[in-house]
C-alpha positions, 0 to 999 in steps of 0.5 A, spaced: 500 500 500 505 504 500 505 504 492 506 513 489 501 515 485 500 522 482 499 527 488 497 533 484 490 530 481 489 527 487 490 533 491 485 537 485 479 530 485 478 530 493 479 539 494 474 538 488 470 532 492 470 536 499 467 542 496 472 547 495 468 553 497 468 551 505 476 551 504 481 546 504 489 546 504 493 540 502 500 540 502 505 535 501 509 532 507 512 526 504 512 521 500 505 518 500 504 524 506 498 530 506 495 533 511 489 536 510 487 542 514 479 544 513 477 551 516 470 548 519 469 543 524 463 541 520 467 540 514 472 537 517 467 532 520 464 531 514 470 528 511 472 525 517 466 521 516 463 520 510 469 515 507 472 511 505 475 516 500 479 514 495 482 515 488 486 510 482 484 505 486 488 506 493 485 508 500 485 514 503 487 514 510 485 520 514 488 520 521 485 527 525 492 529 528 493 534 535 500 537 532 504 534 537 506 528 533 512 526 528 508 526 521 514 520 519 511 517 524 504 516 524 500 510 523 495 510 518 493 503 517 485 504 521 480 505 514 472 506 515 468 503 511 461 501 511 459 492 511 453 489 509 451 483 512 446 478 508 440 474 509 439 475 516 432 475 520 428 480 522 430 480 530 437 480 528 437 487 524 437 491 530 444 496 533 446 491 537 447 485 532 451 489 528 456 492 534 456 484 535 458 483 527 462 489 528 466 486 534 469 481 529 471 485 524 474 491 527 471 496 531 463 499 531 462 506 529 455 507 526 449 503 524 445 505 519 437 507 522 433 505 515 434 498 516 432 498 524 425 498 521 423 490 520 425 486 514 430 489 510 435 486 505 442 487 509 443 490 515 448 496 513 454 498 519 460 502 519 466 500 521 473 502 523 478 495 520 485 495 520 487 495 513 494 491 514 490 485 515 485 481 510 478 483 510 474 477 512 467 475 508 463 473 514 463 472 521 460 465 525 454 467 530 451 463 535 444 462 532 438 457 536 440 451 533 448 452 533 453 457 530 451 460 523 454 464 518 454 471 516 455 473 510 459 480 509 459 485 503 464 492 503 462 497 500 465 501 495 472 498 496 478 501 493 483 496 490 482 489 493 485 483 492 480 477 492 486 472 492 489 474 499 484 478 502 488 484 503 487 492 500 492 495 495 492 491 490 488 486 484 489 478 484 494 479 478 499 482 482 498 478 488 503 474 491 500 471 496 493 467 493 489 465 498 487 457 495 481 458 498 478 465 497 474 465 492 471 472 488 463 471 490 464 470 496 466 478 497 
């Protein structure tokens, strides 16, 4: 994940995205290196908050920061994302089923309120993952009759690899093929 990429056209698409009028300055720091500085506590959360952000397939990783820290230093490997979980019944698509899934995955964030309101197709949360691990496409849960499996989608995924498991980049380049991953199962 520590692959280059154009600093100039991304910087252009995400003052673009993040609406330029509420202001934004982006500069570089390093290689791979932004900070951002927003002048609306508003906006800045927005952005916070509304990813995953990313641009040519790779993720964006936004790390809010105090100004005490060594930028070489921080880690940025915590991405944001929306999941989906599939098939599940009715008394299962409540907040505190998706904060059971989301513990299995990273840490829980959100959960969106439209799907709290009965049968839906997918209870969809937010969740903070470590994006140095693989993703996992499912989560064991103790059901009436023993352990059953969930399901998960992500949504809107930058460049992923469906043999390994892992963000930043596609199967062809992949060194590290998982035997028995397979591309439907994400």
């Amino acid at each position: 994940m520590n692959k280059t990429f154009n600093s100039k056209a991304t910087k252009a698409v995400f003052r673009n995205i993040w609406k330029p009028d509420k202001g934004v300055v982006i500069r570089d720091l390093d290689k791979n290196l932004f900070p951002f500085q927003f002048f609306s506590t508003t906006h800045k959360e927005f952005v916070l908050n509304e990813g995953p952000w990313a641009f040519d397939g790779k993720i964006l990783l936004l790390q809010e920061i105090n100004g005490s820290e060594i930028p070489s230093k921080v880690e940025f490997k915590i991405g944001q994302f929306w999941v989906k979980a599939y098939d599940l019944p009715a008394k299962k698509q409540t907040m505190a089923f998706a904060q059971c899934l989301a513990k299995q995955l990273g840490s829980f964030v959100s959960c969106e309120d439209s799907t709290m309101f009965g049968v839906d197709k997918a209870l969809c949360f937010r969740v903070d993952i470590d994006v140095t691990k693989p993703l996992h496409r499912g989560v064991n849960v103790m059901g009436a009759n023993g352990l059953v499996w969930v399901k998960v989608k992500y949504v809107e995924l930058p460049d992923f690899c469906y043999g390994s498991g892992k963000l930043g980049h596609v199967l062809k380049s992949c060194n590290i093929v998982d035997p028995y991953a397979a591309e439907e199962d994400i």
